[in-house]
N, C-alpha and C positions, 0 to 999 in steps of 0.2 A: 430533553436531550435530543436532539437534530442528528447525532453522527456517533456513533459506537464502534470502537474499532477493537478486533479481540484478533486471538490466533498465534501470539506471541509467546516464547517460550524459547529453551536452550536447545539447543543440536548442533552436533557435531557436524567439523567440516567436510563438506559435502554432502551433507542431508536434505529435506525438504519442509519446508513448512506451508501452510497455507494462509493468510490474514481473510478475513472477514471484517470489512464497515457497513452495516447494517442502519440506514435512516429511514428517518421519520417518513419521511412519503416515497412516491416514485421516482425512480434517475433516471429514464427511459429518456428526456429531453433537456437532460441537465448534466453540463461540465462535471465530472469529479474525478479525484485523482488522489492518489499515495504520496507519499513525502516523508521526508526521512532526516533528524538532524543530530550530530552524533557533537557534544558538550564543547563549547567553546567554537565550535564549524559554524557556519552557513546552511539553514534549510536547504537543503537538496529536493527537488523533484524524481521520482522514481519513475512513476508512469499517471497515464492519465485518456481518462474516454473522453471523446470530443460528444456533447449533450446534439448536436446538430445534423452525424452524421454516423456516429459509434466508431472513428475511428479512435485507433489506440498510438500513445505515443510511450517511448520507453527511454531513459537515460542509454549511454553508448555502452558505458559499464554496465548495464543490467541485463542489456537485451540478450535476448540468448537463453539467459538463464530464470526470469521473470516473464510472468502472464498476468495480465490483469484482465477481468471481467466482468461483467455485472447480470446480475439476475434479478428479476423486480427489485425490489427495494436494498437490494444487498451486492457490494463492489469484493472483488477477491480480487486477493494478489496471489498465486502461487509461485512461491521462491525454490527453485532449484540450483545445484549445487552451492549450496550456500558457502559464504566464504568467512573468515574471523573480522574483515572490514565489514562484512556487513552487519557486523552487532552494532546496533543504533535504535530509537526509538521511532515507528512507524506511525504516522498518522494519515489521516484522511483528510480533504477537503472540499466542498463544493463551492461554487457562488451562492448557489444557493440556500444550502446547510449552515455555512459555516465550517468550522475545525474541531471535528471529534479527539476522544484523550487518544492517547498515544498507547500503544502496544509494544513491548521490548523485545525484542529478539537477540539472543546471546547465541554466537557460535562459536562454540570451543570444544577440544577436546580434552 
């Protein structure tokens, strides 16, 4: 397994959660990024570290309320005030890694 994504769970709107993708080697020099695609949609990109320079990029929707990060081998997303669109399935990616499984996150009350 190259990409593990975990962190996903139910909370109410407005809550927070954190995601963890957890790979196989170092990201320190390597593209990766979150993504999100909710049944019959179009993959969406959420956010994403540039491997080149650590800069971070964030959808117009998310920003604000999403951080993503990365710490040796392991990318966080922390999602704050979560929203009920955003119950969709999360994943990770790199060029390098590949596409770890998906993580669900349900926001409802």
């Amino acid at each position: 397994v190259q990409l593990q994504a975990s962190g996903g769970g139910l909370v109410q709107p407005g809550g927070s959660l954190r995601l963890s993708c957890v790979a196989s080697g170092r990201l320190d020099h390597y593209g990766i990024g979150w993504f999100r695609q909710a049944p019959g949609k179009e993959r969406e990109r959420v956010s994403c570290i540039s491997g080149a320079d650590g800069s971070t990029y964030y959808s117009d929707s998310m920003e604000g309320r999403f951080t993503t990060s990365r710490e040796k081998n392991t990318l966080y997303l922390q999602m704050n005030n979560l929203k009920p669109e955003d119950t969709v399935v999360y994943s990770c990616n790199s060029p390098r890694y590949g596409w770890g499984q998906g993580t669900l996150v349900t926001v409802s009350s």
